[in-house]
C-alpha positions as CSV (number, residue, x, y, z in Angstrom):
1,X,-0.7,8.2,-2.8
2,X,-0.8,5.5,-5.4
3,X,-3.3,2.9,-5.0
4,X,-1.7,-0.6,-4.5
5,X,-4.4,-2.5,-7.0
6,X,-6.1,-1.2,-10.2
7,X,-9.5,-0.2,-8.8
8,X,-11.3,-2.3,-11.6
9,X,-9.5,-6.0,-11.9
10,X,-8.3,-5.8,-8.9
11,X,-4.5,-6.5,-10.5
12,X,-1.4,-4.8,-8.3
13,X,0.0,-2.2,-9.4
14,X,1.7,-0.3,-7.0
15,X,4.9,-1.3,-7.3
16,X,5.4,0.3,-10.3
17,X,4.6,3.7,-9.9
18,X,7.6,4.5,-8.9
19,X,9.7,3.5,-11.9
20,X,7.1,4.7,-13.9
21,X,7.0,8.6,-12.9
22,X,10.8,8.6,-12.5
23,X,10.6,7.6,-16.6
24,X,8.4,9.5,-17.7
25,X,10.1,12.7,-15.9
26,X,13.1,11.2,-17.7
27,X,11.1,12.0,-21.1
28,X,10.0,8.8,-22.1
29,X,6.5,8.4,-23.0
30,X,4.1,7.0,-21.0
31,X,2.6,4.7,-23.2
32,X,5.8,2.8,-24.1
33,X,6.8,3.5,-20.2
34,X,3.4,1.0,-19.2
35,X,4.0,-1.6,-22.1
36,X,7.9,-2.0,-20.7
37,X,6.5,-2.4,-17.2
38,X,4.6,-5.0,-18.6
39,X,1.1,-3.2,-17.8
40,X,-1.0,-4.3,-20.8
41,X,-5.1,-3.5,-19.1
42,X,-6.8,-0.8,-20.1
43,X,-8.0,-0.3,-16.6
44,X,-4.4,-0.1,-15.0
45,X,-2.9,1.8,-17.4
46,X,-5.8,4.6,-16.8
47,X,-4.6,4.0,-13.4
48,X,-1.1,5.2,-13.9
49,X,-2.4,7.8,-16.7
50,X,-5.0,9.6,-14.7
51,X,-3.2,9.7,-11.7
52,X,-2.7,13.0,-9.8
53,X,-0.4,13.4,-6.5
54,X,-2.9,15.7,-4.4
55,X,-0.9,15.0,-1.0
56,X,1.9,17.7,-1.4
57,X,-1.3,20.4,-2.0
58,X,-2.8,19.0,0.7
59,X,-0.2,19.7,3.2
60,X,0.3,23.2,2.8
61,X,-2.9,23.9,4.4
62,X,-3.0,23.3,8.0
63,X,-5.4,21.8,10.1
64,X,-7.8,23.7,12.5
65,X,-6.5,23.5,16.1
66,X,-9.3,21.6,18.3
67,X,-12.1,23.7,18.9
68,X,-11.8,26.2,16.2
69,X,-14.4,26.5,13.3
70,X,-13.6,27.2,9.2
């Protein structure tokens, strides 16, 4: 999950990720991908560049049912 605002100015962001991955799967490069999307900060664009998508690991483990331990 994407975060909304850059965690250091506070600038959002969110709305971009989007059209940012679908480029950058397209083969553009990421770097010209952020200037285009007018994202000019350092500290958004290592928001965008450092970003991994951890919630589609995350659900192929199951929970533990209530009262189980481990």
């Amino acid at each position: 999950m994407f975060p909304v605002r850059c965690f250091t100015c506070g600038a959002p962001i969110g709305q971009h990720w989007e059209e940012f991955v679908r480029r950058v799967s397209m083969g553009e490069k990421p770097g010209k991908v952020l200037d285009d999307l007018g994202i000019k900060r350092y500290c958004c664009r290592r928001m965008f560049i450092s970003h991994l998508e951890l919630i589609d690991k995350l659900l192929l483990f199951s929970p533990a049912a209530p009262g189980e331990e481990g």
